[in-house]
C-alpha positions in Angstrom: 0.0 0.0 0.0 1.1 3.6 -0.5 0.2 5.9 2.0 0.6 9.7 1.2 -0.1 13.3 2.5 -0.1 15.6 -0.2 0.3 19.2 1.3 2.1 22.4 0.8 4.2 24.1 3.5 2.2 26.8 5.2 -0.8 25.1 5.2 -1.2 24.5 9.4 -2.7 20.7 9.9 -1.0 18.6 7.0 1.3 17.1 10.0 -2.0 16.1 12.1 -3.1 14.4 8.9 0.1 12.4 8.7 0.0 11.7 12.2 -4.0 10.6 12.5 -3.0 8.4 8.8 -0.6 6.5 10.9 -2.6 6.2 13.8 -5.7 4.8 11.3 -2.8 2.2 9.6 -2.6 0.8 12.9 -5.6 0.4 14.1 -6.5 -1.8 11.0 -3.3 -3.7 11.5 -1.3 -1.8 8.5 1.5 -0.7 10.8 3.9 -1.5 8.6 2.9 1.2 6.2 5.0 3.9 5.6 3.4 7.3 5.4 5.5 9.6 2.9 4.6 13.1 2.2 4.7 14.9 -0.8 5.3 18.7 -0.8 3.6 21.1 -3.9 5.8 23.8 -4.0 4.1 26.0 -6.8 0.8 26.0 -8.6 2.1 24.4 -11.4 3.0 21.0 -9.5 -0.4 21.3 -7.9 -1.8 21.8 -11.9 -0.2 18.4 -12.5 -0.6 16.7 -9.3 -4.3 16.5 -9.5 -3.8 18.8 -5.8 -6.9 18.9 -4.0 -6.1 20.8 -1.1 -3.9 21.0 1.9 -3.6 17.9 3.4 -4.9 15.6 0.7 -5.2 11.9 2.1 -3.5 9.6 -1.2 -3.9 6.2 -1.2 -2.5 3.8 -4.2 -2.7 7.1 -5.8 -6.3 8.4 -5.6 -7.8 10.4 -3.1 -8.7 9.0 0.3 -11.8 11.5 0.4 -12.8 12.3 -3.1 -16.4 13.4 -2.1 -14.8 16.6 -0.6 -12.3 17.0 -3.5 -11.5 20.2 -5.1 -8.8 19.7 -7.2 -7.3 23.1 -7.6 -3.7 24.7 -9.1 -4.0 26.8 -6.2 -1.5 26.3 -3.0 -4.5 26.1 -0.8 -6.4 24.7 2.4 -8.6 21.7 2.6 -11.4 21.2 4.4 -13.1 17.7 5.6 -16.1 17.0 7.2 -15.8 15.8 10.4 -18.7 15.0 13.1 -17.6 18.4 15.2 -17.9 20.1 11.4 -15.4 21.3 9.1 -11.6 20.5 10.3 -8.6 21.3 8.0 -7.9 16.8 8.3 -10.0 14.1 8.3 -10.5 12.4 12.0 -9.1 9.1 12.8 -11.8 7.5 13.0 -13.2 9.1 9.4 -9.6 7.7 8.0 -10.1 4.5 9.0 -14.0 4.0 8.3 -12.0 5.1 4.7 -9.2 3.0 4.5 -11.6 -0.3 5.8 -13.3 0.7 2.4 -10.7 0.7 0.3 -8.7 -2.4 1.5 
């Protein structure tokens, strides 16, 4: 499996999406995958990287969320719905409700 967090630098929660994607991997027993995180440094990487957002959640390369997927060449936030409303990264339990339906 391969686990990414697609983000851009000043965006403020992509590291609490890497760190609740990790904590999701092992509570389905996936601890053995490694979370790698994949900067967009202009709009023009975002253009190409089909960029929806600040953190986006990649899984075997498609979108871990794509119901709230925006894809945008802008070096922008994201927002997810969570049960407490809109947070800038999925909750755990949302990512693993996601990756239980995808594996």
């Amino acid at each position: 499996m391969d686990a990414r967090v697609v983000y851009f630098d000043d965006c403020p929660c992509w590291r609490t999406a890497g760190d609740r994607l990790r904590e999701a991997l092992t509570a389905i027993g996936r601890s053995d995958v490694r979370v790698t995180f994949v900067e967009v440094r202009s709009e023009a990487d975002a253009r190409v990287s089909g960029f929806a957002g600040s953190p986006t959640v990649v899984i075997d390369g498609v979108d871990l969320f794509p119901g709230s997927a925006v894809p945008t060449d802008a070096l922008a936030c994201r927002l997810y719905r969570t049960p407490s409303g809109l947070a800038g990264a999925p909750t755990v339990d949302d990512l693993v409700a996601a990756l239980s339906e995808r594996i």
